[in-house]
N, C-alpha and C positions, 0 to 999 in steps of 0.2 A: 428544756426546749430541744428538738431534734434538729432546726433549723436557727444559723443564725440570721438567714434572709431566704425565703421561700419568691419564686415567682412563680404566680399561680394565673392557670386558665390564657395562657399563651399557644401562640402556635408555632412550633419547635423547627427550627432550620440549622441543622447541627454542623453544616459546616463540608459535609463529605459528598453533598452533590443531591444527596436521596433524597427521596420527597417530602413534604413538612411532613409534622402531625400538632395533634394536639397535645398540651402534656403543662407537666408543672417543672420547675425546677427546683431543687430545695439542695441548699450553698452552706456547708459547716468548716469553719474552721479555713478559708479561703478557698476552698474546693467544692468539684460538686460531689455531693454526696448522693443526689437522688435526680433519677432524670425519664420523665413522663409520668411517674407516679410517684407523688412524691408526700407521703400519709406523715401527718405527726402534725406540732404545731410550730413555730419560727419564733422567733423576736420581733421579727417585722416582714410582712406576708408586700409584696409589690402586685397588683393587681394589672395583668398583661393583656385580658379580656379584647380579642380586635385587636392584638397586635403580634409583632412578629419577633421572637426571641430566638438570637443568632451569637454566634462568637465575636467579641469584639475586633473589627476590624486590624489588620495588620500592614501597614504602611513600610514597605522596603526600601524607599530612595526619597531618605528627609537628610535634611542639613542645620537639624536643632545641635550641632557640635559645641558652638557658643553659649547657643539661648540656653540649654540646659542648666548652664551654669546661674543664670539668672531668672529665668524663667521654670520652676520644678512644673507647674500645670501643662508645660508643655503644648499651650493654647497656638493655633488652633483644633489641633488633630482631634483630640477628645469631642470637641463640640460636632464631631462628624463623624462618632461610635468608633473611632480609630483606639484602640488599647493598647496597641505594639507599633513600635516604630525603629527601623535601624538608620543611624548613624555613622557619615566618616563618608557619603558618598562620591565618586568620581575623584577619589583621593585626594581631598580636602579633609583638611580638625585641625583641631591644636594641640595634636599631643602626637609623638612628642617634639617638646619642643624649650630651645635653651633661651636664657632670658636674656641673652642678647637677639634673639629672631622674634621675639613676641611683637614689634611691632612688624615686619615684614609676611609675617604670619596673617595679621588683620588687614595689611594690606593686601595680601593675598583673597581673603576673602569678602574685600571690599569690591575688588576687581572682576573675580569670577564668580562671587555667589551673589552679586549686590547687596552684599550689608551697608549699612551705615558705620563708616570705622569709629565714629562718635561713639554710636550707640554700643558697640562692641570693646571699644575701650572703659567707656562706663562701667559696662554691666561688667566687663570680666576682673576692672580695677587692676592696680599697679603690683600687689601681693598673688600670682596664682598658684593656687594650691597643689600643685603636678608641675614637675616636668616629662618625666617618662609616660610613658604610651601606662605599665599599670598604674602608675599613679593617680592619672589622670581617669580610670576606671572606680579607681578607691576615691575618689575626689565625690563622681556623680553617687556612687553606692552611698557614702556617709551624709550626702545634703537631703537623698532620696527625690523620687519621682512619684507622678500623678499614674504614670501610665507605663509599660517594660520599655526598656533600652537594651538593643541588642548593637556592640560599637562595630565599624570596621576599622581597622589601621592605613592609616594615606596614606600613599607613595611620595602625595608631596612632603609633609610635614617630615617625614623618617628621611627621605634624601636631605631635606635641609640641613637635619640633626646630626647625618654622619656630614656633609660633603660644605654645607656652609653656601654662602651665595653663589658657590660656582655651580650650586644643585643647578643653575638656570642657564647654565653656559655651556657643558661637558658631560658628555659619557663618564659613569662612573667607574674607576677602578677596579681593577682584581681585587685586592683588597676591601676597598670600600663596598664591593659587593657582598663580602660577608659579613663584613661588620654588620650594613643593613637587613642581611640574611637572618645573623642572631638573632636581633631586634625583632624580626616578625615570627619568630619561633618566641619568644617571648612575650609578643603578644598576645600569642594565641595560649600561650601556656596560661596568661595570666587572665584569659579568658573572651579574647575579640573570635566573633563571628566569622572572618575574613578580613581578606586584604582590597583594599578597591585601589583605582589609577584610571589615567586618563592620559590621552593624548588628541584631544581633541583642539583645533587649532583657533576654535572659540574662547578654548581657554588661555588667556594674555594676564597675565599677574601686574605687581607693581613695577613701573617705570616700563610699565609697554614689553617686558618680558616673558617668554613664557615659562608658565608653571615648571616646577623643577620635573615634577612626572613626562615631562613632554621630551624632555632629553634622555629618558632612559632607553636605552639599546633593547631589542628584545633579550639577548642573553641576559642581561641584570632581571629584566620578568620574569623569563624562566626560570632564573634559579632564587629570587622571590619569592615564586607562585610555587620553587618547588618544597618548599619547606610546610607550605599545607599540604603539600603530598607525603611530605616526610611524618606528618603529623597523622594523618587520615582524617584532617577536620578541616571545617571551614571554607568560605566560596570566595572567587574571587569575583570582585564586581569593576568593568571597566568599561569607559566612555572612549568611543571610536573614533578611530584619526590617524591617520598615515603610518605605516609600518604595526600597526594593529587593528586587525579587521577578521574576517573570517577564519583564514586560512591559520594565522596564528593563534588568535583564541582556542580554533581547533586542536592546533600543535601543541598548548599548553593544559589541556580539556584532557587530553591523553595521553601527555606523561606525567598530570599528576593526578589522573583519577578523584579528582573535587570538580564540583561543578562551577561554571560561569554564565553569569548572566552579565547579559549588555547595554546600555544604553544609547539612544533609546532606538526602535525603528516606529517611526512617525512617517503618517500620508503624505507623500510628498519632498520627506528629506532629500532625496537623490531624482525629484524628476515623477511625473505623472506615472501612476501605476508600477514603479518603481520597488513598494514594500513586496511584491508579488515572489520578485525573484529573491529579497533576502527571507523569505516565509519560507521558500523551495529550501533554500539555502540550510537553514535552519531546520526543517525536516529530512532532511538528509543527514545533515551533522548527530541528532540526537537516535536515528535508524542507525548510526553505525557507529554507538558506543559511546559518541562524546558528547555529553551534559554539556551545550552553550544555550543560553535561553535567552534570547530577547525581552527587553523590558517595554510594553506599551502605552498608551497614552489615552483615557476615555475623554479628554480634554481639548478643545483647541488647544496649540501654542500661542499665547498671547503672550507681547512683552509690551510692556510700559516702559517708556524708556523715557530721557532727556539727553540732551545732543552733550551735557557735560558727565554722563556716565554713558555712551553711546555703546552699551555692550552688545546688543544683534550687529553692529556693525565690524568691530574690534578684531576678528581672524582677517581683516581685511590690509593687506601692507599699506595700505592709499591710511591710514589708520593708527600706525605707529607711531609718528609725531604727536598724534591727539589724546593717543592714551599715556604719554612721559608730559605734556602739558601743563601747566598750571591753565585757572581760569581767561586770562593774558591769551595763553597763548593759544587756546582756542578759541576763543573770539577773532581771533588774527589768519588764521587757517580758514575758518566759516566764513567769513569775509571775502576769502581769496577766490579772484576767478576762476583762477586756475586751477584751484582744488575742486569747485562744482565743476568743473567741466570734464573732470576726468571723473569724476563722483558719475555725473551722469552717463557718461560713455562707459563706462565700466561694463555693459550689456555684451560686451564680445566673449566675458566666462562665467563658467555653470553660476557660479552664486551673482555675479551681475543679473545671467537673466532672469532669476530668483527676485532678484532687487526690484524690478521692472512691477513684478506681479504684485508685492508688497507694497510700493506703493498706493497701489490701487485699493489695497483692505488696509490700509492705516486711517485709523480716525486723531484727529486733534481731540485731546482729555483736557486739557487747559491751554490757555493762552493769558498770562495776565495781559498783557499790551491790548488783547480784543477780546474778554471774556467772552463778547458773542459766538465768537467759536468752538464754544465747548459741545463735546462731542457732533459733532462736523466730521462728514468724511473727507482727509485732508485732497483727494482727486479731487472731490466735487468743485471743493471753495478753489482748489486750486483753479480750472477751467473757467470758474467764474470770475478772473481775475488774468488770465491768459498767462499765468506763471506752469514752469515743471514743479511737479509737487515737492522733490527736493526741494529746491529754491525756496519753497510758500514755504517749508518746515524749515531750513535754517532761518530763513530771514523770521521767523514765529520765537527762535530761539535766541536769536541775536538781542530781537527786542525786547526782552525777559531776563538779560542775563543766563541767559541757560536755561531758566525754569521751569519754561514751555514744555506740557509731557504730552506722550505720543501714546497710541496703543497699534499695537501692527498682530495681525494674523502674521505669525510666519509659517507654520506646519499643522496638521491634522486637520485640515480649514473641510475635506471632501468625506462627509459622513457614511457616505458607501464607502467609499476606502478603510476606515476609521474603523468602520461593524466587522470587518473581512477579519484586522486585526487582534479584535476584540473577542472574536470568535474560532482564530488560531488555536491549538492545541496544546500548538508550541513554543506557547509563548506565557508570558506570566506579567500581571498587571503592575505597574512602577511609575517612576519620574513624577512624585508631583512634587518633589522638590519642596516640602514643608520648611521653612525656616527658611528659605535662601531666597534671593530678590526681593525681597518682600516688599518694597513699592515698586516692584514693575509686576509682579505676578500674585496668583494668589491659586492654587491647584491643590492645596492643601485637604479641598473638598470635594476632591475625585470621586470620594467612594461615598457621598449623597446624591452627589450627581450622576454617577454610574446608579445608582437605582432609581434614581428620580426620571431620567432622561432616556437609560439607555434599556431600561426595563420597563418601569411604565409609560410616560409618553411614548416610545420607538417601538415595546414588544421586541427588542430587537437580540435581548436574551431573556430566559426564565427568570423566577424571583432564585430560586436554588442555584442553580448555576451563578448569576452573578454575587451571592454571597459568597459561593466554594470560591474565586476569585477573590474575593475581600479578605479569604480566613485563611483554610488551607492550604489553598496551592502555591501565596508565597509564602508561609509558612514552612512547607517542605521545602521550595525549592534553596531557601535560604538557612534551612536548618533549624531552623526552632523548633525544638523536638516537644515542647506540650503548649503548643499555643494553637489555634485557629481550629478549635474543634469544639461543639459543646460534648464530651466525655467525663464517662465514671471517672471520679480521679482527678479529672485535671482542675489547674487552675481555674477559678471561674471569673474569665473574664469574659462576660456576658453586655450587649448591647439590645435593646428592646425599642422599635422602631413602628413606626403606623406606615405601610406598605403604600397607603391611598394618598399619604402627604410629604413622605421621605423625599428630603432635596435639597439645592443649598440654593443662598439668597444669592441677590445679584454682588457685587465687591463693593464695598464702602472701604475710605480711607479713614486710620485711626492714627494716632500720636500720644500711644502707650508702650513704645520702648524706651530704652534709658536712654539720658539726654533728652528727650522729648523727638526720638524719633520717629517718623513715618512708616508704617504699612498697610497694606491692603486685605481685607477681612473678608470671609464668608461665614455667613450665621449656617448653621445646620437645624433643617426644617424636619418635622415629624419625630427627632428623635426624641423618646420618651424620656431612655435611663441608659447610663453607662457605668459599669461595675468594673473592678480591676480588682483583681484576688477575694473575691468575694464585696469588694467594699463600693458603696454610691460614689462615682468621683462628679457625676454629673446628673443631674435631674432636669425634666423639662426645660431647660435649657439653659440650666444656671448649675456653677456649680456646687459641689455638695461637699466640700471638704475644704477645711482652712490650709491656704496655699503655704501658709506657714506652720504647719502642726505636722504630724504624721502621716505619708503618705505611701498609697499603697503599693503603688508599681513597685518595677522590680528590675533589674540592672540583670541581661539575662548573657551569663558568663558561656560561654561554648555553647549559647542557644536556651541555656535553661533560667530558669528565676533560682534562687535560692529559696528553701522550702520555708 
């Protein structure tokens, strides 16, 4: 046979922007071998007739750090032609990390990525097979993946590792800064993409403190970030928040000659028409040498939330008591007058008058106490009952025990503004946050939804352009040097899609994590077939490979798969 899997009679969207055509593809040996003519016969011929054969998508800001351990299919991304995905975002994982911080760890990513520490506990068990950053690489490599892993190394997890619970108190030492220095030069030795960190003040860890990354100085960054300059690899990936925004990025963007990308800039984060001036921002930075690329959002920001993981709320000081809390003692807060009243008046700063707006696009998702209120826009019922909508929402929570969930628009809600970003230069597609929240969000199907919505219903980009966005260009920007292209040679990981029905369903809630935890799903519509090194991981909408048996992804060390 010439092929071990031919697709035939497709039409070809290779990834680089250029216009389709017609063609075959014919895949030997987990590569492609033959690409628009593709003569001889296969094993098994996939018939692409009426559809559209592209690289598998590439997902650059997921938080499958845990699940991976548990979950090898890596669901949902695959079910949405996603092939590639990177890990370790906004400086969160668990590696490394000592087995006295494991559970501070899962607290950690109970807090700011909304896991279930149940379900996280479960699935990673009491034995974990890593402690250091490569171990914990050799860990995913030997269980194997559905689909490639490229990791980054957290600033939280490695501060914990050298500096202990004071990572959440203190500037770290002259010392402590190299030790942590080693470390991330050994990361990368042993084969992470980059370093990501965060100082965003969204992020609040266990016992209402924040993340260890949130205390880092910018000198500990810089001489962090300098060691992927000392290397000539790797990007850094950071989420914004005080003492790190433009100007520094920039400062660290050129003296170490790696690039950085940011998260995120969303319509609306800083104020009406707002994204305009960080786009200016950003095209100035990269005209004068320094690689920072903003990450954006083809998404609403929707969160689902409950008043007993209240995290849209949580950067807020009014907020601190709530999140060191037991169950008690938010009920007892919620209760208080004097806590609504300052909750409500809170409208005299910037994210008050944010709050204001939000209530207005928040809907009730459940109420046990009044089922009838499911999805209800919470203004509405509120007005019809002459309550502040705060008030209608605690007292909803009060009488549930907590349970009552919420969904609120926070950002990207202005689809003119949304298309501006989407249609940037400068910018490269990100944030859906795969694995993390996962019952208050579900973004994970960005990239059906970017062609379902934002190509065919809007026209509001090409079919080729918004694929070069799915494949290549965060591919490049992130360094994966043979991924997001269909090419001679490379890897073939191939997705095959029906252009007329591509899109993802609305979210359904499911309780298939461990412990019988909750998240929120999207099916992915129109996609045919998704391949990874040549092999089916997914077929019409099921998938094709025993979760338990061999699988084909690839753990991709300094951007690359192992051949």
């Amino acid at each position: 046979m010439e092929y071990d899997l031919k697709i035939a009679g497709g039409t070809l969207i290779d990834g680089s922007g250029q216009p389709r055509r017609r063609g075959d593809v014919g895949i030997r040996d987990g590569r492609i071998a033959a690409l628009g003519d593709a003569p001889g016969r296969a094993r098994e011929t996939l018939d692409a007739t009426g559809r559209i054969v592209a690289p598998g998508f590439v997902d650059i800001h997921t938080h499958y750090d845990a699940q991976v351990l548990w979950d090898r299919m890596l669901s949902i991304s695959p079910w949405h032609g996603v092939t590639t995905v990177v890990i370790g975002n906004c400086g969160f994982g668990v590696a490394p990390t000592r087995p006295e911080h494991r559970e501070l760890i899962l607290r950690t990513l109970e807090k700011v990525e909304g896991m279930s520490f149940d379900a996280l506990t479960a699935g990673l068990g009491r034995d974990w097979p890593f402690e250091t950053f490569p171990e914990y690489l050799d860990a995913i490599e030997r269980r194997g993946v559905a689909i490639n892993v490229g990791v980054l190394l957290g600033h939280t997890p490695l501060r914990l590792y050298v500096m202990g619970e004071e990572a959440t108190e203190r500037a770290a030492t002259a010392e402590e800064t190299l030790r942590m220095r080693a470390l991330v030069r050994q990361a990368l030795a042993a084969g992470a993409v980059g370093l990501a960190t965060s100082k965003s003040p969204t992020h609040v860890g266990w016992a209402g403190r924040p993340v260890p990354s949130r205390l880092a100085e910018l000198d500990e960054l810089r001489s962090l970030a300098g060691a992927l300059g000392e290397a000539g690899a790797g990007i850094l990936q950071a989420t914004l928040g005080r003492g790190l925004f433009f100007d520094e990025l920039g400062q660290i963007a050129a003296e170490t000659g790696r690039p950085v990308s940011w998260t995120a800039l969303l319509a609306g984060a800083m104020g009406p028409g707002s994204h305009r001036a960080a786009l200016e921002r950003a095209a100035r930075q990269q005209q004068e040498g320094q690689r920072v690329i903003p990450q954006v959002s083809c998404r609403p920001l929707n969160f689902e939330f409950q008043w007993k993981e209240p995290f849209p709320f949580e950067s807020m000081k009014l907020f601190a008591p709530i999140s060191s809390a037991d169950l008690e003692g938010k009920l007892r807060i919620y209760r208080d007058p004097g806590f609504r009243r300052v909750f409500r008046e809170s409208t005299d700063t910037g994210f008050g008058r944010a709050l204001a707006a939000w209530w207005q696009r928040t809907w009730i998702v459940s109420a046990p106490s009044e089922p009838g209120l499911a999805e209800r826009p919470l203004a509405e019922v509120a007005r019809e009952r002459e309550l502040h909508p705060l008030d209608l929402a605690l007292d909803l929570g009060i009488a549930s025990e907590l349970e009552a969930r919420f969904r609120v628009a926070i950002m990207n809600v202005d689809e003119d503004d949304v298309a501006e970003l989407l249609l940037a230069p400068h910018t490269v597609l990100g944030l859906s946050d795969a694995g993390a929240h996962a019952s208050q969000l579900c973004d994970a199907c960005f990239s059906t939804h970017l062609l379902g919505h934002w190509v065919r219903e809007k026209g509001t980009l090409g079919l080729e352009q918004a694929v070069h966005m799915l494949t290549a260009r965060p591919a490049e920007v992130f360094g994966l040097a043979d991924r997001g292209r269909l090419a001679l040679g490379w890897p073939a990981d191939v997705v095959v899609f029906d252009a007329a029905r591509v899109g993802a369903s609305p979210l359904r809630r499911v309780h298939d994590q461990p412990a019988g935890a909750d998240r929120l799903v999207s099916d992915g519509l129109g996609i045919d077939a998704v391949i990874v090194f040549g092999e089916l991981v997914r077929r019409d909408g099921k998938d094709a490979v025993d979760p338990d048996g061999p699988l084909p992804g690839r753990l991709l060390r300094h951007g690359r798969g192992s051949v």
